[in-house]
N, C-alpha and C positions, 0 to 999 in steps of 0.2 A: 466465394473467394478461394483462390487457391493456397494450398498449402502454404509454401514459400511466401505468400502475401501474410499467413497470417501468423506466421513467426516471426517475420520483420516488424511486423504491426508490433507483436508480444513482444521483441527484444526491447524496440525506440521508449514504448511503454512502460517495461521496467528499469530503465536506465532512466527515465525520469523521475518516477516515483519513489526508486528508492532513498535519495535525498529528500524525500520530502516525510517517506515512512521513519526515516532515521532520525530524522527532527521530531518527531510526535517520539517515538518510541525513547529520545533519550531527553525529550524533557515529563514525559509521564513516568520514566525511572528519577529524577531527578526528583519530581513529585510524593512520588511513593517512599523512597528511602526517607525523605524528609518526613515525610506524614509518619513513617514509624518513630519516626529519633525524637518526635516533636520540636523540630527544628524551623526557623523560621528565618530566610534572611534576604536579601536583594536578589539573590540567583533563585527562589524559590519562587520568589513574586513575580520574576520575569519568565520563568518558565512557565509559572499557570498562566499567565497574557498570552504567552507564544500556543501551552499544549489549547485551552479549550476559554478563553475571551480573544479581546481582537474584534468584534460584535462591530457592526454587523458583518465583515471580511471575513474575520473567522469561522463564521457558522459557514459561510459561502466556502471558503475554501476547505474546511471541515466536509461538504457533503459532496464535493467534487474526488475529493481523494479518496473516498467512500467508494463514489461511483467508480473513478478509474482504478480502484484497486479490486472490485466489481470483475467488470472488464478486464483485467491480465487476467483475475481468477477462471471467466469464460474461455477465455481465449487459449488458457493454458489443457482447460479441456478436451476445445475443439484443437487442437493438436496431438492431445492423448487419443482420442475418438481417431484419428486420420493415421498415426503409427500402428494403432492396435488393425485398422482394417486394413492396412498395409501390408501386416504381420499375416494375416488369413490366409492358406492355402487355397486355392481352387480342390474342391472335391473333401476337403478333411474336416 
């Protein structure tokens, strides 16, 4: 794959997932602050549904985000790998 295929691949992929990391990440903060304050209340009960029940959808969509967050993490590689041999002189 060529480069430019695979930074388009990387951009469409993180414009997706980042709504979806931002939903995990602000109901697991939501989670945790409550877990410290010992606080309990309807937005705490809907946040754990949303961050990790939802069963059996959520384990399903749980281990896809997994994977494609996997995958931009490759991907971001193999474009690091592609600038850095970019970067190489002949001869130096």
């Amino acid at each position: 794959m060529k480069e430019a295929e695979v930074r388009k691949f990387h951009r469409r992929l993180g414009i997706i997932l980042v709504g979806f990391l931002a939903v995990q990440a602000l109901t697991g903060l939501v989670l945790s602050v409550a877990g410290l304050a010992g606080y309990t209340s309807w937005l705490t009960k809907t946040a754990g549904v949303i961050h990790y029940n939802w069963d059996p959808l959520g384990t399903l969509y749980r281990v896809l985000l997994t994977a494609a967050t996997a995958i931009q993490g490759i991907s971001g590689i193999i474009i690091y790998q592609r600038i850095k041999e970019r970067q190489k002189k002949p001869g130096g």
